[in-house]
C-alpha positions, -999 to +999 in steps of 0.1 A: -777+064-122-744+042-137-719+060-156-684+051-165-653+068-178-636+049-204-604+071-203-600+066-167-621+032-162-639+048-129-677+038-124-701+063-105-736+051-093-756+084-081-725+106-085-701+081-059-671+062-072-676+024-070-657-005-078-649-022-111-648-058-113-614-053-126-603-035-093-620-064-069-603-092-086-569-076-091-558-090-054-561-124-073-538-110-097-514-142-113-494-123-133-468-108-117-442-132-134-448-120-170-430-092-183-448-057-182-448-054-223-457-092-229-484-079-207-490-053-227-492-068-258-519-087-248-537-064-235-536-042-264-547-075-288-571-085-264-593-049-267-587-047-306-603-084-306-630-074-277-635-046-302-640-064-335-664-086-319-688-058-305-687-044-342-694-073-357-721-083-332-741-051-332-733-039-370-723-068-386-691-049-395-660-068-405-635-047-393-606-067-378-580-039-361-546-056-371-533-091-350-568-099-348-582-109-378-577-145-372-598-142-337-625-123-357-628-152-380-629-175-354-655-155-337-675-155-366-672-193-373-682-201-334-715-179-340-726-194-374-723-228-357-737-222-329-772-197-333-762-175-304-786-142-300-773-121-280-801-101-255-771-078-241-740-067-255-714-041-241-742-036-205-729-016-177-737-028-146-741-019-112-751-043-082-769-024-053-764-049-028-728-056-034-719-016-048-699-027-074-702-019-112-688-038-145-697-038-179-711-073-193-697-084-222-722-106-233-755-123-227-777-143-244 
């Protein structure tokens, strides 16, 4: 069975840690020559946007936490032009023959 902590971002399959996505493709990590809090920043208005979305998609709430009200909109306008259904939204994953475990954003 998949779980995952949010608070500490650790994925168990059958009670044994496994690897993120996140953790196997930091060694290709590019960032290393932008500051720590421009980093931050955009980390922080990347999961207010990530979060807006998965309201909007599975509630059809228009809740925009604030800086990302313009991404919301331009969410919104990309999926009334373009008929998307989404099948999965927000699916943990976990791949049994490479033990490694992420969360798909979307599919459809």
């Amino acid at each position: 069975m998949l779980a995952f902590d949010e608070t500490e971002h650790i994925y168990t399959y059958n009670d044994k840690v496994v690897p993120s996505v996140t953790q196997i493709l930091s060694v290709l990590n590019t960032y290393k020559d932008i500051p720590p809090d421009v980093l931050e920043k955009a980390a922080d208005r990347g999961k207010k946007v990530h979060k807006a979305t998965e309201l909007y998609d599975i509630y059809k709430v228009d809740y925009a936490p604030n800086g990302s009200n313009d991404y919301l909109k331009s969410y919104k306008q990309f999926m009334f032009h373009n008929s998307v259904i989404w099948k999965l939204i927000e699916e943990p994953l976990y791949s049994k023959q490479y033990e490694y475990a992420g969360t798909l954003d979307r599919y459809g």
